[in-house]
N, C-alpha and C positions, 0 to 999 in steps of 0.2 A: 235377939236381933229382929229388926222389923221388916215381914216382907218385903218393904219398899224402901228398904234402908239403901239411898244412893252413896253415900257417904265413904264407902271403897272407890269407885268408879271416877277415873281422871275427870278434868275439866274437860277436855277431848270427847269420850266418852256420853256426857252428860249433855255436851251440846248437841252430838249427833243423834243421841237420844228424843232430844228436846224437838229435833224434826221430824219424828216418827209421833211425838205422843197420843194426836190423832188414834193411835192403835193402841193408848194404853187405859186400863179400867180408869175413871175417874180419881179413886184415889190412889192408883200410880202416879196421875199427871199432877195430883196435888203435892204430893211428895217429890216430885221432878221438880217442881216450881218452886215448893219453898227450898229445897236444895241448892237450887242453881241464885235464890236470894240469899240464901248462908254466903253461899263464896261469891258474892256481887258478880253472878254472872249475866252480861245485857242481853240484848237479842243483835247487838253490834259484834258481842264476843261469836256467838252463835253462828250469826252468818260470816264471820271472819272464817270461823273451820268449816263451815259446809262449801266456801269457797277455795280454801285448799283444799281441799277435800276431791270438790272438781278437777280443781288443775292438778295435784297427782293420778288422778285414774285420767285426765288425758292422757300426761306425759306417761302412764304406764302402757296403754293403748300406742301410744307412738311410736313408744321403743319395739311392740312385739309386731307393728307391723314395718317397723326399719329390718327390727332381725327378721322376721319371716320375707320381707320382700314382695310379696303376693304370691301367689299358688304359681302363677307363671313365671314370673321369676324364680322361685325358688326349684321349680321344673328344668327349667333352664341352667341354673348354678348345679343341682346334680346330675345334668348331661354332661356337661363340662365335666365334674369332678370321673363323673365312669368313663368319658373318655381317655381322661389323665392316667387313672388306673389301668385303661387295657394296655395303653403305651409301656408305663411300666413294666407289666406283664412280657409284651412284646421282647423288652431289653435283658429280665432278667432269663424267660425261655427259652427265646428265642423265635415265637409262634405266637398267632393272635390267638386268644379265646375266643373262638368262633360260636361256642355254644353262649358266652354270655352276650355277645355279638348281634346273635339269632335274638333272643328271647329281651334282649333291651329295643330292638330294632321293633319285633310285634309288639312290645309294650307302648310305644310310641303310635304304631299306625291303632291300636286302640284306642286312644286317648283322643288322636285326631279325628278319625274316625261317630267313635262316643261323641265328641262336644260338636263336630257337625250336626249330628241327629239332633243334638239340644238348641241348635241355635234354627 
């Protein structure tokens, strides 16, 4: 088998390849090129998947900043959620958890505190 034997490696593969070969020794890129003329691949095909290519690592980017929310948001959704939590506590005790009360409470005047200094 030949070093530069492309000939395992999908069409996918080969075109993404094809945008990097700038970093390949000379006769990689030669082997890349007559490769991608074996299986009639254009520079239409090429830029067709470097352009999905794009548009998924958006829409992945999109999606992790839908689920994440932003820092503040996401701050916010788990104030909400420990609040939920102590109430439960409350109902099933009968008593607040005053210590997780305390110690969520200085967590916050830190945070507040912290990102004044920063701004």
């Amino acid at each position: 088998m030949d070093i530069f034997d492309y000939s395992r490696k999908s069409d996918d593969e080969l075109c993404r390849l094809f945008d990097e070969r700038r970093q390949l020794r000379p006769e990689a890129q030669r082997a890349l090129e007559e490769e991608l003329g074996r299986r009639h691949i254009t520079l239409e095909d090429v830029s067709q998947v470097q352009e999905e290519d794009r548009r998924d690592q958006a829409a992945a980017l999109k999606r992790r900043r839908e689920k994440s929310g932003g820092s503040v948001g996401r701050m916010i959704q788990d104030g909400r959620e420990t609040v939920h939590w102590w109430a439960v506590y409350k109902r099933r005790t009968g008593s607040w958890s005053w210590s997780s009360i305390a110690i969520h409470f200085m967590n916050w005047v830190v945070i507040l505190f912290g990102g004044a200094f920063l701004i």
